[in-house]
N, C-alpha and C positions, 0 to 999 in steps of 0.2 A: 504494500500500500504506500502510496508516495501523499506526502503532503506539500500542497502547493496553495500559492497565494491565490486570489481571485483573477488579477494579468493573467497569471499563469494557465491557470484552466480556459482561460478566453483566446490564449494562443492554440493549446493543447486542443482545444475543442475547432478551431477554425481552421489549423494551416495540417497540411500532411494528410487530408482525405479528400480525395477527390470523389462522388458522387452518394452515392448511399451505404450507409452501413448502420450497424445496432448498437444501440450501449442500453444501460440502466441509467437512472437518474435519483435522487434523495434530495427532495424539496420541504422548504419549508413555505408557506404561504398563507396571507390573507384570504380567508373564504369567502372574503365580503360577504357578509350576513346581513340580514336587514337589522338595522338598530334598534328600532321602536320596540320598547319594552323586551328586549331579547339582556337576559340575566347571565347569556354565553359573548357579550360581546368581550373583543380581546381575543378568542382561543385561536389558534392556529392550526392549518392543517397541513401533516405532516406526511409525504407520499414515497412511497416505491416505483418504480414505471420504469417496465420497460418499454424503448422509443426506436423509430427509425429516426437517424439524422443525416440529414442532408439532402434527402428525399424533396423532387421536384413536384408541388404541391396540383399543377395541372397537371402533369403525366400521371402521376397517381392518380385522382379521379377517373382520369380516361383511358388505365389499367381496370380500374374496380368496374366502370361501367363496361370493358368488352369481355371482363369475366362472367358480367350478369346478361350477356347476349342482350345490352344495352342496343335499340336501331343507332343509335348517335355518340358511337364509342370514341370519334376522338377529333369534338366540336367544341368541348368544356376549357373556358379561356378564365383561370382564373381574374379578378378585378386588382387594384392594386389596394397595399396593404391600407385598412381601415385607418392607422394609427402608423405614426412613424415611417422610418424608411430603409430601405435595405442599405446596410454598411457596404458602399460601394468593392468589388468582387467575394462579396458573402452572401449574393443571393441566394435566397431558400434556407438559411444558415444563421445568420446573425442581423437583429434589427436596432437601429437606434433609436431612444425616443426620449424626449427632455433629455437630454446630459448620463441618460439608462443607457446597457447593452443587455438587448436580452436574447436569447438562443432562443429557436423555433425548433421541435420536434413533431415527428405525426406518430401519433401513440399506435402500439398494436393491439392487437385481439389482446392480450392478457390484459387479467383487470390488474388494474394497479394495489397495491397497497395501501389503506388509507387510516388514519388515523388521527386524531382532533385533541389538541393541548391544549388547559387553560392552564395558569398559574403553576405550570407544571405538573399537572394531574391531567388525565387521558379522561378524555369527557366522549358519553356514547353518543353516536352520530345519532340515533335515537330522537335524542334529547334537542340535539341542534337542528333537525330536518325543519322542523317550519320557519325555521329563521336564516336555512341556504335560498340559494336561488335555485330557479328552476331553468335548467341547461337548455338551449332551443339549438335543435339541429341546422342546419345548415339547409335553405331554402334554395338558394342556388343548386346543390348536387339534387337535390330530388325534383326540382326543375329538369333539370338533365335527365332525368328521369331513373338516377341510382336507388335502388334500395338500402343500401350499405355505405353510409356516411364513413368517408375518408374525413380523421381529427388530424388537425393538429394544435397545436401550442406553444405559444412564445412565453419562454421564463424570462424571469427578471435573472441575470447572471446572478445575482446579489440573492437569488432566493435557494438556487441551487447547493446542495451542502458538500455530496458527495457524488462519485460520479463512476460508471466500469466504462472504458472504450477502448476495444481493442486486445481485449484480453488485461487490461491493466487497472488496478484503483487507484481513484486520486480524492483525497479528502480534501475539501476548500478551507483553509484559514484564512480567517479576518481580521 
């Protein structure tokens, strides 16, 4: 296991891979919970996942649609990013946004790991479900006419803890 600064995982994570490959991921993150009278605000949710990274987020859709004998397997033009912008030669990779870098991954079939801290005590999801949001698929790919939403997700670098790629660990200090 190697420990490395935050630079470091942001070199480690961008330079020396050329197109798609797998790693795991150890995130820490706000759930954004709604506030209103919610007695869990503060807790954070704490993940496992395993990701593809580097993966071209058009071509992937317009894999998933000609595996589903999609008529229009490969018409899907993704839009440009909602928020931010791609760190010039890090497309599909790495996004800047305010003064942030955050890594985009497209998560696989395995469910993730998940698990929710307050004050340092693991609180059941349970308890927090009417105070998460409720996730909206992606209207665009079932426009296209996919049944199986291709995800992905942009970390804040700074939420990411620890990280496998490659065969190798890297734990983040801060």
């Amino acid at each position: 296991m190697k420990t490395i600064t935050e630079n470091q995982a942001f070199e480690v994570l961008t330079t020396g891979i050329a197109g798609n490959t797998f790693a795991q991921i150890q995130t820490d993150t706000d759930p954004r919970m709604r506030k209103t009278n919610n007695p869990y605000s503060g807790a954070r949710k704490i993940s496992s996942i395993n990701v593809s990274y580097g993966a071209n987020y058009g071509k992937a859709v317009n894999r998933q649609a000609a595996r589903e004998d999609n008529p229009n397997p490969n018409e899907f033009k993704p839009e440009p990013l909602p928020w931010g912008e791609w760190i010039p030669g890090l497309e599909n990779k790495a996004i800047s946004h305010k003064g942030e870098r955050y890594i985009r991954f497209q998560m696989t079939e395995n469910k993730p790991a998940v698990h929710y801290v307050l004050n340092g005590e693991e609180v059941s999801v349970d308890l927090l479900r009417p105070f998460l949001p409720n996730r909206k698929p992606s209207q665009r790919q079932a426009d296209h006419g996919n049944e199986k939403e291709v995800q992905v997700r942009a970390f804040k670098l700074s939420s990411i803890k620890a990280f496998t790629l490659k065969g190798e660990n890297y734990v983040i200090v801060r």
